[in-house]
PyMOL Python script that loads the backbone (N, CA, C, O; Angstrom):
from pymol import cmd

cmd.read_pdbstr("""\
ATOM      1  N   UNK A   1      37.681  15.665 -19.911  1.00  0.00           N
ATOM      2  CA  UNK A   1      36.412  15.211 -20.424  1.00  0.00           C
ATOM      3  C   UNK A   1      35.412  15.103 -19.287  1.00  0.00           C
ATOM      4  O   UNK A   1      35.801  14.699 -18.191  1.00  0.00           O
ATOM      5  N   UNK A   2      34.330  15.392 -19.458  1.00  0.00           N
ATOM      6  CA  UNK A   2      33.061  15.481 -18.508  1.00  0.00           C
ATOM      7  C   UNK A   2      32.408  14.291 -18.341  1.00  0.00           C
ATOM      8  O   UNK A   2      31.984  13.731 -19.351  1.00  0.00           O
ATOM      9  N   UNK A   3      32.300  13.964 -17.636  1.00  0.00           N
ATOM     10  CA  UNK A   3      31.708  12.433 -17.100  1.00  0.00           C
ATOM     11  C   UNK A   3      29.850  12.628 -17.242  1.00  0.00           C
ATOM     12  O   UNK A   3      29.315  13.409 -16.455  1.00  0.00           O
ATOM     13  N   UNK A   4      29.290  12.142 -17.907  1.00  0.00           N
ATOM     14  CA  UNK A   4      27.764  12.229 -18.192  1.00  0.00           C
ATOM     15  C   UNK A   4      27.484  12.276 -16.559  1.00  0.00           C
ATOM     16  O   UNK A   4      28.216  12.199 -15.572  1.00  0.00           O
ATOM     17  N   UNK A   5      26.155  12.430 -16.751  1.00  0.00           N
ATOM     18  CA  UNK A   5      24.791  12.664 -15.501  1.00  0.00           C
ATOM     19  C   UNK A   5      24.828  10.793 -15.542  1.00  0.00           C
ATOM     20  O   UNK A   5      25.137  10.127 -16.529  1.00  0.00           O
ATOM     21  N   UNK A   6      24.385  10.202 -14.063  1.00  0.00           N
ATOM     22  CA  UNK A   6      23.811   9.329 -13.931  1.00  0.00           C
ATOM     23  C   UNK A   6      22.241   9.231 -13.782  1.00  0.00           C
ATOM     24  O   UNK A   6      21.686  10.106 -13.116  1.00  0.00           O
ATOM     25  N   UNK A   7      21.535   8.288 -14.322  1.00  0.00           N
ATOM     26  CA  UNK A   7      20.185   8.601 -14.388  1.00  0.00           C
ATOM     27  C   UNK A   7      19.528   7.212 -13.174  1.00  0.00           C
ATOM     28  O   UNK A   7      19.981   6.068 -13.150  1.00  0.00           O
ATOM     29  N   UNK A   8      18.708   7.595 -12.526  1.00  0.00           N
ATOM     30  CA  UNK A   8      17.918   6.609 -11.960  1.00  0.00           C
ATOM     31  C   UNK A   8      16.266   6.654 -12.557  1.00  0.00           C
ATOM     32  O   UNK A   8      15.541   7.581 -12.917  1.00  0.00           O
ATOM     33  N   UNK A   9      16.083   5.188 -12.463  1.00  0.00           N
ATOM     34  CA  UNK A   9      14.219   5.703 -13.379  1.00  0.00           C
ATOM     35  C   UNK A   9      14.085   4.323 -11.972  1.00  0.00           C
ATOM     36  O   UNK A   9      14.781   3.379 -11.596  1.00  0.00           O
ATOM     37  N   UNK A  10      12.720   4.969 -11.566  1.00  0.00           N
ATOM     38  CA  UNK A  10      11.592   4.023 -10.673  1.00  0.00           C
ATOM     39  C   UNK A  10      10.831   3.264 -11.656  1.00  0.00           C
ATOM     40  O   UNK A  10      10.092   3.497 -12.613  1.00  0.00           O
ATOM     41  N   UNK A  11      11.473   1.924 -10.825  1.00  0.00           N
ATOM     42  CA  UNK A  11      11.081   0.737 -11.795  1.00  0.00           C
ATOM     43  C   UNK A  11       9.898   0.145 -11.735  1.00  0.00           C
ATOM     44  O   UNK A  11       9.638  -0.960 -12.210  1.00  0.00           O
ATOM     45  N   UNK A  12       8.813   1.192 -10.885  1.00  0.00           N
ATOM     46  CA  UNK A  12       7.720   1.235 -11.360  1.00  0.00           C
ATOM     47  C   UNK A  12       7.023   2.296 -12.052  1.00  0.00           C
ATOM     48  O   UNK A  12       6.250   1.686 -12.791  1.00  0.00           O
ATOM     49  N   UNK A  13       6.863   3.465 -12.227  1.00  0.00           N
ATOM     50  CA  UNK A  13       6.657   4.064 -13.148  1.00  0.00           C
ATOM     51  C   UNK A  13       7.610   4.911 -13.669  1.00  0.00           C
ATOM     52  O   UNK A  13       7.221   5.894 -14.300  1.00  0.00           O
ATOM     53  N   UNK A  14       8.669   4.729 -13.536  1.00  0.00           N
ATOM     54  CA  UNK A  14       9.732   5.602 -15.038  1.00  0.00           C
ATOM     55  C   UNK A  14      10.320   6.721 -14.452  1.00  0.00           C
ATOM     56  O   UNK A  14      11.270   7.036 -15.167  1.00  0.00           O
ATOM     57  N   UNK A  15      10.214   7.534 -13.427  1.00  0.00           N
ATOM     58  CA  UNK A  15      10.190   8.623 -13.229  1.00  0.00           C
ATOM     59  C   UNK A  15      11.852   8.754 -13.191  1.00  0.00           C
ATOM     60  O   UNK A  15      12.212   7.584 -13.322  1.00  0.00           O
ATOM     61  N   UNK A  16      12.755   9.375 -13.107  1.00  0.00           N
ATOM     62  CA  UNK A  16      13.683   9.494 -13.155  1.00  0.00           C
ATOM     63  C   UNK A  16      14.404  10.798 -12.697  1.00  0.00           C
ATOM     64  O   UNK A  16      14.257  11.986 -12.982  1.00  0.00           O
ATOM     65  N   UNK A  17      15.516   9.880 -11.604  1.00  0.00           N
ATOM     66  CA  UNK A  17      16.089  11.326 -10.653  1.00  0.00           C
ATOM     67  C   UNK A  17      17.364  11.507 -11.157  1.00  0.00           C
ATOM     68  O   UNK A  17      18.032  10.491 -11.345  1.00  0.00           O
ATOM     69  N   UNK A  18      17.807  12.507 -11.395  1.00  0.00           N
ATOM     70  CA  UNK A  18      19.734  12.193 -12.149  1.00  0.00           C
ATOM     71  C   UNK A  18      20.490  12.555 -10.913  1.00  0.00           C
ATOM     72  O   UNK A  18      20.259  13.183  -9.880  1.00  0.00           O
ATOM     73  N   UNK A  19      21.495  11.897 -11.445  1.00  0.00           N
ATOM     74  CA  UNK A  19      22.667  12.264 -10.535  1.00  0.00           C
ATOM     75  C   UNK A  19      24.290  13.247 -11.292  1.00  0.00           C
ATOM     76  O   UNK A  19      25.066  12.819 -12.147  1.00  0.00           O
ATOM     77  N   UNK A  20      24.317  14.331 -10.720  1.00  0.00           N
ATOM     78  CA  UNK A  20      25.654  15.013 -11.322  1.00  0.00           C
ATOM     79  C   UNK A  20      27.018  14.031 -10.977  1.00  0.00           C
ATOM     80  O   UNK A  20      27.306  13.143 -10.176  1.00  0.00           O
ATOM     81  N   UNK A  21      27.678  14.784 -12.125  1.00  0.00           N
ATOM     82  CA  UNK A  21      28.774  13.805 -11.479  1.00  0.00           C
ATOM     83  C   UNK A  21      29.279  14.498 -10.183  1.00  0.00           C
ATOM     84  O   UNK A  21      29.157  15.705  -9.975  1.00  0.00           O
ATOM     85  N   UNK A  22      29.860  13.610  -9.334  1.00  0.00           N
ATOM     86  CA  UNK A  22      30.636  14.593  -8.404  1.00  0.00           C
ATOM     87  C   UNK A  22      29.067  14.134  -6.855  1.00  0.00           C
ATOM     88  O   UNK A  22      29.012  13.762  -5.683  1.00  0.00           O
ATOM     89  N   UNK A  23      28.361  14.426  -7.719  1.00  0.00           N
ATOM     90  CA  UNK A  23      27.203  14.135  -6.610  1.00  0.00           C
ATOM     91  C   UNK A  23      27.355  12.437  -6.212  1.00  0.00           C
ATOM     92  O   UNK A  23      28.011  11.655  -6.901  1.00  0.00           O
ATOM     93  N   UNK A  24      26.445  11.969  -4.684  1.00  0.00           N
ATOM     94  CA  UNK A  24      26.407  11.221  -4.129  1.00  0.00           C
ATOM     95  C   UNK A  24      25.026  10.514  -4.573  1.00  0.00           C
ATOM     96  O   UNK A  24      23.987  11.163  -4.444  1.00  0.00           O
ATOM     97  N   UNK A  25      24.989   9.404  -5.014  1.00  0.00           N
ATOM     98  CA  UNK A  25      23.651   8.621  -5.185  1.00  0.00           C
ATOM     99  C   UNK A  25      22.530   8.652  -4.148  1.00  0.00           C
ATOM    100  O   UNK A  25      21.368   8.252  -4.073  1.00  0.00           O
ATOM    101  N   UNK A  26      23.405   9.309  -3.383  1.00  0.00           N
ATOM    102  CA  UNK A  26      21.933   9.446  -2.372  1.00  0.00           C
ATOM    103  C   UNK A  26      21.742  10.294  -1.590  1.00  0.00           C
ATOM    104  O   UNK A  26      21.450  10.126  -0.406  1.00  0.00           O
ATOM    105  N   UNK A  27      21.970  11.936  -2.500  1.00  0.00           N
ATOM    106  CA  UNK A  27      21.942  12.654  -2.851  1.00  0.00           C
ATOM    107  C   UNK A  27      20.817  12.985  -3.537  1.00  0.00           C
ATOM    108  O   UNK A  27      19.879  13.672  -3.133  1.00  0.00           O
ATOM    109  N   UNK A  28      20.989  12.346  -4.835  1.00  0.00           N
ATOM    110  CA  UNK A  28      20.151  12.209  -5.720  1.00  0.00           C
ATOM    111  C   UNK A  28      19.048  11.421  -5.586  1.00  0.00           C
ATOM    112  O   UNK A  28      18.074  11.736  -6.270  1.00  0.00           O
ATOM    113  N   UNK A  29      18.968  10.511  -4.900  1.00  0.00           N
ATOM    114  CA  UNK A  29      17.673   9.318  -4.613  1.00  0.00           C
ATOM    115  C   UNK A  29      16.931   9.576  -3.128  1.00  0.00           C
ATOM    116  O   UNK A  29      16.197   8.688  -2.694  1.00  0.00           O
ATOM    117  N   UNK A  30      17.123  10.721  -2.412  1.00  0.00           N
ATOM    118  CA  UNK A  30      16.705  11.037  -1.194  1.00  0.00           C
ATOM    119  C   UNK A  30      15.477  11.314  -1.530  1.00  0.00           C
ATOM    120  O   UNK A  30      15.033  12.146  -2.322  1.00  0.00           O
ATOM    121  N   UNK A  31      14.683  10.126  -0.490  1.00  0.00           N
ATOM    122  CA  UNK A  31      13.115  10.216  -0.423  1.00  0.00           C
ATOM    123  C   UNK A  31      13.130   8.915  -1.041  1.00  0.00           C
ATOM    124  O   UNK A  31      12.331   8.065  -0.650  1.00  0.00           O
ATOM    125  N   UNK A  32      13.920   8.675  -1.930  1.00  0.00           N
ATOM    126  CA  UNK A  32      13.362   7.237  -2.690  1.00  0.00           C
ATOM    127  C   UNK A  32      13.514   5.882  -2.098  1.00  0.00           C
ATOM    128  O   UNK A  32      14.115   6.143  -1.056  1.00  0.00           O
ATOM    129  N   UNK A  33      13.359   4.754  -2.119  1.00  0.00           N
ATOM    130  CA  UNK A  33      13.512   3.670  -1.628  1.00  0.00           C
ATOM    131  C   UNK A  33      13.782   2.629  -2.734  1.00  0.00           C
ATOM    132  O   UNK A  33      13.074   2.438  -3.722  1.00  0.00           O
ATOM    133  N   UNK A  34      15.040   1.918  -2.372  1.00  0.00           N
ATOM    134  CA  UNK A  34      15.784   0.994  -2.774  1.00  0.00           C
ATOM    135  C   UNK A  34      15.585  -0.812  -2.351  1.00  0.00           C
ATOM    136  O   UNK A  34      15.581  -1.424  -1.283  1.00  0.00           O
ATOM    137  N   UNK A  35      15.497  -1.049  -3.200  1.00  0.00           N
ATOM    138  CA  UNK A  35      15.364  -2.887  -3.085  1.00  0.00           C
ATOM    139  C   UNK A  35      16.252  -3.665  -3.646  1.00  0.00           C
ATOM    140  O   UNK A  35      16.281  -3.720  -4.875  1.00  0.00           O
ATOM    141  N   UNK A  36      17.307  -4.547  -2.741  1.00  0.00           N
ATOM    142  CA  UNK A  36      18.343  -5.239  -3.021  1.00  0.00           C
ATOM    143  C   UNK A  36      17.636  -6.616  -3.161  1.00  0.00           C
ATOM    144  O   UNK A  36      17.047  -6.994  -2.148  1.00  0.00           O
ATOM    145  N   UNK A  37      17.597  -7.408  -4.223  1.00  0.00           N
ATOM    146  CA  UNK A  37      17.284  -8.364  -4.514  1.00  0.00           C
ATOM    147  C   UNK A  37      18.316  -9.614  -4.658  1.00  0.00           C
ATOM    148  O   UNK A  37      19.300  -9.235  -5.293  1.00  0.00           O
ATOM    149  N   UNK A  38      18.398 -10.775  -4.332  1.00  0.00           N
ATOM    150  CA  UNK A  38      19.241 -11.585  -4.657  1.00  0.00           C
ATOM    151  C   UNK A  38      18.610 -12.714  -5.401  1.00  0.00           C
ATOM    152  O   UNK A  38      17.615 -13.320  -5.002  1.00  0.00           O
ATOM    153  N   UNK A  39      19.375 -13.000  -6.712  1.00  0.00           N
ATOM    154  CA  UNK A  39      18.935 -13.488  -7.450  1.00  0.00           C
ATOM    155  C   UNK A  39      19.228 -15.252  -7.566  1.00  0.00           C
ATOM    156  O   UNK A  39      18.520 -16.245  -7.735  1.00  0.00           O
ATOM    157  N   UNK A  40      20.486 -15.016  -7.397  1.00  0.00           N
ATOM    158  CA  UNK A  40      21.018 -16.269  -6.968  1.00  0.00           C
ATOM    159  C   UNK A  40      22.703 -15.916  -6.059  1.00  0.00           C
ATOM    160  O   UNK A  40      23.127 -14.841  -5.636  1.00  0.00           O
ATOM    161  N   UNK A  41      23.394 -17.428  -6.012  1.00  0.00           N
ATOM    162  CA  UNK A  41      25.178 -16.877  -5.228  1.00  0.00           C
ATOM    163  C   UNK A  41      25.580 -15.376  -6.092  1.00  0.00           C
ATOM    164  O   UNK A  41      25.529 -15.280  -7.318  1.00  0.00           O
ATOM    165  N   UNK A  42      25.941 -14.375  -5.249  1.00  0.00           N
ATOM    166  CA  UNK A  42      26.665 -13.826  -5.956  1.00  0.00           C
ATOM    167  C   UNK A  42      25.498 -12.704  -6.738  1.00  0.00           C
ATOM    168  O   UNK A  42      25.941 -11.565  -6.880  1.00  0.00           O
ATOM    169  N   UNK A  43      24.592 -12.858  -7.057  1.00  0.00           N
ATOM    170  CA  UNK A  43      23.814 -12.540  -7.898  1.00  0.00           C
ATOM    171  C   UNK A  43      22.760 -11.424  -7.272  1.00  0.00           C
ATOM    172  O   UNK A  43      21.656 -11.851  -6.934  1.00  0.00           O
ATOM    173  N   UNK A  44      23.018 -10.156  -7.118  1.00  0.00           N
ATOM    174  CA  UNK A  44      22.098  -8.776  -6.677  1.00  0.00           C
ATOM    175  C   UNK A  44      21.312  -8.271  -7.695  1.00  0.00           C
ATOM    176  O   UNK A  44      21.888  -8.202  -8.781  1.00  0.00           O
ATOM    177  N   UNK A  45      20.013  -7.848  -7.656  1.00  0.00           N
ATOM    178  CA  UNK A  45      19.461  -6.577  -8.664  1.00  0.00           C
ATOM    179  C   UNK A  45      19.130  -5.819  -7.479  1.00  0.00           C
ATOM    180  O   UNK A  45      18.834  -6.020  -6.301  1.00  0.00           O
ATOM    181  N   UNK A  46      19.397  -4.349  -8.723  1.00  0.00           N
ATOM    182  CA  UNK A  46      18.489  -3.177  -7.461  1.00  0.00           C
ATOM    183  C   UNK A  46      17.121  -2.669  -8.362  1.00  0.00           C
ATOM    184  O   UNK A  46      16.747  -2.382  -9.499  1.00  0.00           O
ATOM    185  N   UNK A  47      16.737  -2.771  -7.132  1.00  0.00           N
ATOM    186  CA  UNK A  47      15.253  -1.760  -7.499  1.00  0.00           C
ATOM    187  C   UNK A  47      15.028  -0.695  -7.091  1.00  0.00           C
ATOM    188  O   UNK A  47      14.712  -0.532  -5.913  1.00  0.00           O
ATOM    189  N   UNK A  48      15.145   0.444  -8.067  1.00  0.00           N
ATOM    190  CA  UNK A  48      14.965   1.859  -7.215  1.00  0.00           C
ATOM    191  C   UNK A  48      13.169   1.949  -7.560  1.00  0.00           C
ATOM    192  O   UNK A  48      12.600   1.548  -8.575  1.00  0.00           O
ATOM    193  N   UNK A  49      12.529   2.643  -6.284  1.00  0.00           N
ATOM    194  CA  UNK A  49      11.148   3.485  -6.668  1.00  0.00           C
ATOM    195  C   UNK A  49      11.191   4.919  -5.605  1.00  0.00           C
ATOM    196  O   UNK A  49      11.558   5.098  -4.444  1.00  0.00           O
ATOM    197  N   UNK A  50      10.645   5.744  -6.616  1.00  0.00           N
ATOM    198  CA  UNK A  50      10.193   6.996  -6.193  1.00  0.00           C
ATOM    199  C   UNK A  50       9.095   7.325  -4.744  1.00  0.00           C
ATOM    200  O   UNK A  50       8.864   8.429  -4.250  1.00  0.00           O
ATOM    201  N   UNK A  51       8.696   6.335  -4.421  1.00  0.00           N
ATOM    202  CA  UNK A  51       7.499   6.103  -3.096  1.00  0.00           C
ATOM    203  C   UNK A  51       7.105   4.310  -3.036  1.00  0.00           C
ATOM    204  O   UNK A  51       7.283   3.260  -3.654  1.00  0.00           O
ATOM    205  N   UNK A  52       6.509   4.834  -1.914  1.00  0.00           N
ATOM    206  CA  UNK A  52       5.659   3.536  -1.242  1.00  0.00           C
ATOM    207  C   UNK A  52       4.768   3.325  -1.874  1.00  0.00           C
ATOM    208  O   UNK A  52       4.457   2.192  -1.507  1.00  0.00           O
ATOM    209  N   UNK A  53       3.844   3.717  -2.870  1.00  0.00           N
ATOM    210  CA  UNK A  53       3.368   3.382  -3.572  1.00  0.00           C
ATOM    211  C   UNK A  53       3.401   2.602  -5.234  1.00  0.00           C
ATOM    212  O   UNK A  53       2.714   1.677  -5.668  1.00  0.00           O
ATOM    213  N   UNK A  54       4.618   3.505  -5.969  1.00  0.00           N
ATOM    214  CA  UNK A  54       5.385   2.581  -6.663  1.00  0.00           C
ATOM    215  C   UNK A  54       5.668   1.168  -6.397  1.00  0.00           C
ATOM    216  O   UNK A  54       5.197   0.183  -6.966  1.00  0.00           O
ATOM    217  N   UNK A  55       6.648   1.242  -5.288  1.00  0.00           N
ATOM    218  CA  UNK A  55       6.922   0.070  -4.211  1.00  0.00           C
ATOM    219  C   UNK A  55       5.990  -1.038  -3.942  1.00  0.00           C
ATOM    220  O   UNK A  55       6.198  -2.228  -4.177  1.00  0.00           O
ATOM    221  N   UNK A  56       5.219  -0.650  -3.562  1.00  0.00           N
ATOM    222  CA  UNK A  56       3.744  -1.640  -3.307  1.00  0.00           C
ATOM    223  C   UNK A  56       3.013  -2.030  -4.639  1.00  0.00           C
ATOM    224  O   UNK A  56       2.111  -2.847  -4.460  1.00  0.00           O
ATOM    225  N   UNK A  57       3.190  -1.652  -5.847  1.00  0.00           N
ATOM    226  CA  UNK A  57       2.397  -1.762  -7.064  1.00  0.00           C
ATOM    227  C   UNK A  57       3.277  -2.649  -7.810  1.00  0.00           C
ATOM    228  O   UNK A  57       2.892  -3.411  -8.697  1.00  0.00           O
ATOM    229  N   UNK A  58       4.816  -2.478  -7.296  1.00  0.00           N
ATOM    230  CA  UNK A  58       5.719  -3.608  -8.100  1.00  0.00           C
ATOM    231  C   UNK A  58       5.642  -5.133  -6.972  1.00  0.00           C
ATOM    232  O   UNK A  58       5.338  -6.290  -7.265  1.00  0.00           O
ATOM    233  N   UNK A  59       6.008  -4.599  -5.780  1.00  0.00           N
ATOM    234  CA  UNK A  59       5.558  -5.774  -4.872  1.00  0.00           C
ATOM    235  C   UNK A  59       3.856  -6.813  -5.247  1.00  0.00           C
ATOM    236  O   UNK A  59       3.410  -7.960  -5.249  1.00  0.00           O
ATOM    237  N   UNK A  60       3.579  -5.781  -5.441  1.00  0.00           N
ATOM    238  CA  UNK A  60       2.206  -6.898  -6.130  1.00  0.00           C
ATOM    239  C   UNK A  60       2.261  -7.927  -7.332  1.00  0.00           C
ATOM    240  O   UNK A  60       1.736  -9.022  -7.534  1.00  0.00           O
ATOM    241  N   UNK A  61       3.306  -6.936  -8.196  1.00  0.00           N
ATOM    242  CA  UNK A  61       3.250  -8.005  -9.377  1.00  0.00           C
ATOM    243  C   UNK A  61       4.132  -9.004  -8.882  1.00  0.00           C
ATOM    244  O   UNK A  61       4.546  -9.526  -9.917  1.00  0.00           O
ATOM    245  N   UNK A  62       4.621  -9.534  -8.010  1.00  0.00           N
ATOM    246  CA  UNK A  62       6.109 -10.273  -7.933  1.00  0.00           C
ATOM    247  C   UNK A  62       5.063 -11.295  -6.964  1.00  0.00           C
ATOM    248  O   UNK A  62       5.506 -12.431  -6.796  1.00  0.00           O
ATOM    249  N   UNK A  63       4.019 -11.055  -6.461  1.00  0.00           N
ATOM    250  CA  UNK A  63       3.366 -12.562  -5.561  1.00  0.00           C
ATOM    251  C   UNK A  63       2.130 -12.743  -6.444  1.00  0.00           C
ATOM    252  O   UNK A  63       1.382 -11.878  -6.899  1.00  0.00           O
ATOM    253  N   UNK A  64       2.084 -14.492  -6.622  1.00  0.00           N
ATOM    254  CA  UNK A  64       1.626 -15.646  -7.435  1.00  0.00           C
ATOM    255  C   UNK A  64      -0.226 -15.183  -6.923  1.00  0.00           C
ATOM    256  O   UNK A  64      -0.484 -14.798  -5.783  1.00  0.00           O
ATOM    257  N   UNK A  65      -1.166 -15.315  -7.885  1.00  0.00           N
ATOM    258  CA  UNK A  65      -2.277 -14.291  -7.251  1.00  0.00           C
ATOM    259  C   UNK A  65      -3.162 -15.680  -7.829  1.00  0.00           C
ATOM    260  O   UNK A  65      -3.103 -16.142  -8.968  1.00  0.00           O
ATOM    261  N   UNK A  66      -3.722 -16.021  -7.053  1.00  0.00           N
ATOM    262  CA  UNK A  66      -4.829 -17.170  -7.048  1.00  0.00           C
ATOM    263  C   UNK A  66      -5.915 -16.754  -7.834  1.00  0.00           C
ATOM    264  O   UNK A  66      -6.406 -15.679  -7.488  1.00  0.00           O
ATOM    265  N   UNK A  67      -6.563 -17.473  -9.068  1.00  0.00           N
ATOM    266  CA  UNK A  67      -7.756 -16.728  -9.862  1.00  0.00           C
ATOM    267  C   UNK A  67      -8.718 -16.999  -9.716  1.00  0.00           C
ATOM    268  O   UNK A  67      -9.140 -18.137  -9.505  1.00  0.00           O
ATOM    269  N   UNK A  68      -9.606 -15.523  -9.829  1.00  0.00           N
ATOM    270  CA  UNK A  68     -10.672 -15.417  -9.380  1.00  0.00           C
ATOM    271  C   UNK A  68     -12.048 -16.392  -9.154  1.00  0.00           C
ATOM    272  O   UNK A  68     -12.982 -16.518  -8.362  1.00  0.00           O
ATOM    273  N   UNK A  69     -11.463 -17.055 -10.531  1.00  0.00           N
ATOM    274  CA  UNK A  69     -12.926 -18.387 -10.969  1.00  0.00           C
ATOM    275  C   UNK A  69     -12.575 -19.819 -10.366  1.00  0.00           C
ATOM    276  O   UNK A  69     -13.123 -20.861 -10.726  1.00  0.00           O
ATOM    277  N   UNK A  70     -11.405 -19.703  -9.223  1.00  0.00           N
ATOM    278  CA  UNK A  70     -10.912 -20.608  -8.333  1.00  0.00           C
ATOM    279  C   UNK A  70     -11.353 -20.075  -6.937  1.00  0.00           C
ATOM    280  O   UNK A  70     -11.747 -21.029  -6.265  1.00  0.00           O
ATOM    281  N   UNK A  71     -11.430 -18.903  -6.260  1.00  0.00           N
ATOM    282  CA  UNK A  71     -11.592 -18.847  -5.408  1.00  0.00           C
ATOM    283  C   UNK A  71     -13.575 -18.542  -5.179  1.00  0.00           C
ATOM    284  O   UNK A  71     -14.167 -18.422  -4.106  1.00  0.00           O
ATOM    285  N   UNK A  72     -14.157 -18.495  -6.558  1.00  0.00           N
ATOM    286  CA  UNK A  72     -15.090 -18.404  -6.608  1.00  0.00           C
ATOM    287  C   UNK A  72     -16.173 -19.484  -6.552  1.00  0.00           C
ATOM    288  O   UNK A  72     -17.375 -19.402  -6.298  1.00  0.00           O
ATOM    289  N   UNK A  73     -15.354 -20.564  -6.880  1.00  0.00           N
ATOM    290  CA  UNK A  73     -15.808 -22.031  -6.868  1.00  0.00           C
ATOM    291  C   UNK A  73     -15.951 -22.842  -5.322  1.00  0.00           C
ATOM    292  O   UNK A  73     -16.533 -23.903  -5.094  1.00  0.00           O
ATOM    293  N   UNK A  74     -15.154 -21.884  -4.292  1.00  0.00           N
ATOM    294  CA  UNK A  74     -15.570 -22.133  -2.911  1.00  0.00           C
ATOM    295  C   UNK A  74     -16.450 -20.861  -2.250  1.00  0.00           C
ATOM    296  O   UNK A  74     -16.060 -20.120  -1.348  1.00  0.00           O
ATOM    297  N   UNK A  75     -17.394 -20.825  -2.758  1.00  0.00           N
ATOM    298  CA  UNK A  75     -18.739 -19.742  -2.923  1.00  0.00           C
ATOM    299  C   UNK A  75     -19.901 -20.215  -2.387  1.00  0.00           C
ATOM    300  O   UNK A  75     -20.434 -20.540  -3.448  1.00  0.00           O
ATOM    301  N   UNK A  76     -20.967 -20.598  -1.268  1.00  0.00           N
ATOM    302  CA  UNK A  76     -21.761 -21.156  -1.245  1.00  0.00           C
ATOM    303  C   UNK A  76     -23.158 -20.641  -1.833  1.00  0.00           C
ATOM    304  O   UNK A  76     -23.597 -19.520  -1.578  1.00  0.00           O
ATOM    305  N   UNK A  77     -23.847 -21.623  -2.688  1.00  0.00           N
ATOM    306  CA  UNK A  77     -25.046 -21.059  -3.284  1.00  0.00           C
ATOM    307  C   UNK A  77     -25.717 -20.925  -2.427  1.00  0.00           C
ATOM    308  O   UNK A  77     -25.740 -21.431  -1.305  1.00  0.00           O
ATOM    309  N   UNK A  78     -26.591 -19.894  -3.143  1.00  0.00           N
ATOM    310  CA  UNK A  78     -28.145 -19.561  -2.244  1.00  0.00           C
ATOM    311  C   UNK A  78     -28.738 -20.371  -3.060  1.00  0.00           C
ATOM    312  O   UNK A  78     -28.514 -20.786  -4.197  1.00  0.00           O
ATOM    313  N   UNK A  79     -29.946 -20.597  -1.864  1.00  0.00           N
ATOM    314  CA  UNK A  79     -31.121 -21.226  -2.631  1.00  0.00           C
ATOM    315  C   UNK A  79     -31.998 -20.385  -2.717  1.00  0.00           C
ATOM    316  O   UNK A  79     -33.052 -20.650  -3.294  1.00  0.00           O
TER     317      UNK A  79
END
""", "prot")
cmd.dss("prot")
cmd.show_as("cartoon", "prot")
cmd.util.cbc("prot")
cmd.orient("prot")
């Protein structure tokens, strides 16, 4: 019996690299960049993305972003 394709999708936009069987994951993910996350003891996620840009667009959503009509309120008026 034939062992399916493994699929990787960039978990910022979707794109998706497969892997044959028999092939090496990184093989298949060369060029891409990987993020080992720890979640808690014991506890890993991975993050695959296709570029540094992916990368940087998910890194954005993950830090707490101060709003706008707060940082606007230390604004000095003109007179």
């Amino acid at each position: 019996m034939r062992k399916p394709n493994t699929h990787f999708a960039c978990h910022s936009c979707g794109r998706v690299a497969e892997c044959a069987p028999g092939e090496m994951p990184c093989e298949a993910l060369q060029g891409w960049l990987t993020v080992s996350y720890w979640e808690g003891p014991g506890v890993v996620e991975y993050y695959n993305f296709c570029s540094f840009s992916c990368l940087e667009s998910w890194a954005d959503t993950q830090v707490p972003r101060v709003p706008d009509v707060f940082l606007d309120s230390f604004k000095e008026e003109k007179s």
